[in-house]
C-alpha positions as CSV (number, residue, x, y, z in Angstrom):
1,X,19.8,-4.3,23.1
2,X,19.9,-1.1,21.2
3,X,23.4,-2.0,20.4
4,X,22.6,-5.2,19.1
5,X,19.8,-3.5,16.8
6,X,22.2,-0.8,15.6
7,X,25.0,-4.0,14.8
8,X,22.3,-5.6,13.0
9,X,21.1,-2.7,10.9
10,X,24.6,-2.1,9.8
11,X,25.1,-5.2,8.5
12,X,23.1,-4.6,5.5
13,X,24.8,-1.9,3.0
14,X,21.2,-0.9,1.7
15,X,20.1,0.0,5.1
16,X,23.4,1.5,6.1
17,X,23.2,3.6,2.9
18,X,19.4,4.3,3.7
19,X,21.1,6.4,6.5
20,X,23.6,7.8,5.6
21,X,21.3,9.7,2.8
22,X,18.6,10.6,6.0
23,X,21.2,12.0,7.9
24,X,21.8,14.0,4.7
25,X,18.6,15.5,4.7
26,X,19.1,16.9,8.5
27,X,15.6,16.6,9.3
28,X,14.3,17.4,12.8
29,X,14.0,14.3,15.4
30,X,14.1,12.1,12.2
31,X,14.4,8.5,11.7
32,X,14.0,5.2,9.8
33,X,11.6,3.0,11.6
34,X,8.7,0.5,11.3
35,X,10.0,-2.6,8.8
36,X,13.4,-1.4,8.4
37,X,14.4,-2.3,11.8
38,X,11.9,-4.5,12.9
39,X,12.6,-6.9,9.6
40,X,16.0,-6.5,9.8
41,X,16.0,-8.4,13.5
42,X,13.0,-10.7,12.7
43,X,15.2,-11.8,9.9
44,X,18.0,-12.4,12.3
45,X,16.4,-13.9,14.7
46,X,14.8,-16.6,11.9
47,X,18.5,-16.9,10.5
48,X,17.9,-16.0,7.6
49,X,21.0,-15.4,5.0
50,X,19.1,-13.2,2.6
51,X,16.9,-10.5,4.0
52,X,13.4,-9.9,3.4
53,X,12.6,-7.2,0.9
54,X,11.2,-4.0,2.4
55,X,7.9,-2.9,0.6
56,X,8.8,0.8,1.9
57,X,11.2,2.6,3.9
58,X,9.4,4.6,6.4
59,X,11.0,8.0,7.7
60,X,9.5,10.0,10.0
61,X,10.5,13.5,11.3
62,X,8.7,16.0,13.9
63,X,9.0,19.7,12.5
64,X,6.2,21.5,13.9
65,X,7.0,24.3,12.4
66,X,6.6,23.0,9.1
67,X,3.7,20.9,8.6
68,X,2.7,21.3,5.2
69,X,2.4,17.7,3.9
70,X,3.9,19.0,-0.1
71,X,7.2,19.0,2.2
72,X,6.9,15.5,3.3
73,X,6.7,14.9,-1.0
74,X,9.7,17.0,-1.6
75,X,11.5,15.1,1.1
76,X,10.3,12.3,-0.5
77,X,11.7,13.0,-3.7
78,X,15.3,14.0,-2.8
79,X,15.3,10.5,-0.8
80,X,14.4,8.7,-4.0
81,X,17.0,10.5,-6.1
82,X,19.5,9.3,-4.1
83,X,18.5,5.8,-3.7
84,X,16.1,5.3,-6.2
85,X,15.7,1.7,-5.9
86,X,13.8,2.3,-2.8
87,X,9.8,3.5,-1.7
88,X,10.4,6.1,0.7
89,X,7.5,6.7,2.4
90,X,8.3,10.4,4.6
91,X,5.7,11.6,7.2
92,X,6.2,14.8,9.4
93,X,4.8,13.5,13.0
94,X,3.7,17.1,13.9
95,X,0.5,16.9,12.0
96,X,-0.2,13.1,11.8
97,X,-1.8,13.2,14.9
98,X,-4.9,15.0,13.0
99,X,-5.0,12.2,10.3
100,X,-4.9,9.4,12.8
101,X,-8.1,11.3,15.6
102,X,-4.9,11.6,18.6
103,X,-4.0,15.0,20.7
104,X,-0.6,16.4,19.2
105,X,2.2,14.6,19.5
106,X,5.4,16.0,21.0
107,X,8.2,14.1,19.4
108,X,8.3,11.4,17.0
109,X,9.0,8.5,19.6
110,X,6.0,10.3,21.3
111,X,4.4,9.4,18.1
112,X,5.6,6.1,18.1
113,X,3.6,5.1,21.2
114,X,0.3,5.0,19.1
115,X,1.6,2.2,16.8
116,X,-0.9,-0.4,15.8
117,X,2.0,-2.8,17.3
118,X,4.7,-2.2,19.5
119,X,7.5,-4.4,17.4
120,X,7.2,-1.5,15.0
121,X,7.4,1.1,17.3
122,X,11.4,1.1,16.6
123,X,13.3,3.6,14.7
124,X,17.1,4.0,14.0
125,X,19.2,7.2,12.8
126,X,22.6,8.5,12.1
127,X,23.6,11.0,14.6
128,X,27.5,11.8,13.8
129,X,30.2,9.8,11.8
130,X,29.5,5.7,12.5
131,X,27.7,7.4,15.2
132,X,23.7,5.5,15.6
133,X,20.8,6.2,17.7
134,X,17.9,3.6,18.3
135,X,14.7,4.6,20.1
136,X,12.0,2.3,20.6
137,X,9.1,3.8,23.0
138,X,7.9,-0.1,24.3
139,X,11.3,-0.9,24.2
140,X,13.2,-4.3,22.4
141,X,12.5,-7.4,24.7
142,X,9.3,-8.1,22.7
143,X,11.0,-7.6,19.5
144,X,13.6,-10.4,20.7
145,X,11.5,-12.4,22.0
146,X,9.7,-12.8,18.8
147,X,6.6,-11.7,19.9
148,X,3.8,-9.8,17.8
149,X,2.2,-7.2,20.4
150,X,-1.1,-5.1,19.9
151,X,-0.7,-1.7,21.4
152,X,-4.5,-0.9,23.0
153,X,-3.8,3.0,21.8
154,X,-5.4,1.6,18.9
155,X,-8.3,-0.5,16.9
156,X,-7.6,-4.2,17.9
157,X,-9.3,-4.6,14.4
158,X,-6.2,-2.7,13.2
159,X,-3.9,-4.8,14.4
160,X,-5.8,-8.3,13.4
161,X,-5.8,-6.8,9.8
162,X,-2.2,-5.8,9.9
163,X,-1.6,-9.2,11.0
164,X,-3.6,-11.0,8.4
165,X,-2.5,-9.1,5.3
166,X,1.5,-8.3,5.8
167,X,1.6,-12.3,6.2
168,X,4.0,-11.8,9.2
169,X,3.8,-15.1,11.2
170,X,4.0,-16.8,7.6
171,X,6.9,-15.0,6.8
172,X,8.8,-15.5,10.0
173,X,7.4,-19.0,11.6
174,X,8.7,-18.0,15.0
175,X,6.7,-14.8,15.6
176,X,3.5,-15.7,18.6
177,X,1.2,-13.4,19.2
178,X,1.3,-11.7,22.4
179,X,-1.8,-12.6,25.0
180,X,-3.7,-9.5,25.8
């Protein structure tokens, strides 16, 4: 399935350009994840022709080395330069563990695993020329199976408010939320 999620993402030139300027960047264990992938197959899956418009483009990167949060603005910035049509959002993973009360993180698909929901819990990068790597810590059969999943690492609360303001299961009918 990682494949098909890779095929999918390419499809769209804004996304494949979206890529193409991370991999630029040559950020440590960096990649595009949340809505950018998840949408992308939701929208698939729902047949849709045109795809839903992303409210942000979420990168995220572990650098533990480097976890002064003015670099995740400068990173930030040169991402907006070159696609300025776009809300980049950037977060370093090595310190977001303090902002969200977790032990440190070791990776950013270590990261990942404390997702309010596990369909977002995918990320996609550029590794070489047309060369893709997806990683998705729950992995995809939820995500294809159009199901909406609360990860328990978190606030259940979260994840009903997620759910009531992004206006998911409006946007894409098919979506059922996973039983606990």
């Amino acid at each position: 399935m990682n494949e098909k999620v890779i095929s999918l993402v390419l499809q769209d030139p804004v996304r494949q350009k979206a890529l193409d300027c991370l991999f630029t960047l040559a950020l440590p264990d960096a990649y595009i994840a949340a809505g950018f992938v998840r949408n992308r197959v939701w929208d698939y899956l729902h047949q849709k022709d045109i795809p839903t418009p992303l409210n942000d483009i979420d990168v995220i990167y572990f650098d533990p080395i480097s976890v002064d949060t003015a670099a995740d603005l400068q990173h930030e910035e040169t991402l907006k330069n070159m696609m300025p049509s776009l809300n980049w959002q950037v977060r370093n993973q090595a310190h977001m563990h303090l902002r969200n009360g977790d032990a440190p993180y070791a990776s950013s698909e270590d990261a990942m695993r404390y997702w309010p929901e596990k369909e977002t819990a995918i990320g996609i990068r550029k590794v070489g020329d047309r060369e893709y790597e997806c990683i998705a810590p729950f992995g995809l059969t939820s995500l294809f199976s159009l199901s909406l999943t609360y990860n328990p690492k978190r606030d259940k609360r979260l994840f009903e408010q997620r759910v009531a303001t992004k206006n998911w299961l409006q946007q894409w009918p098919k979506l059922q939320i996973a039983p606990h």
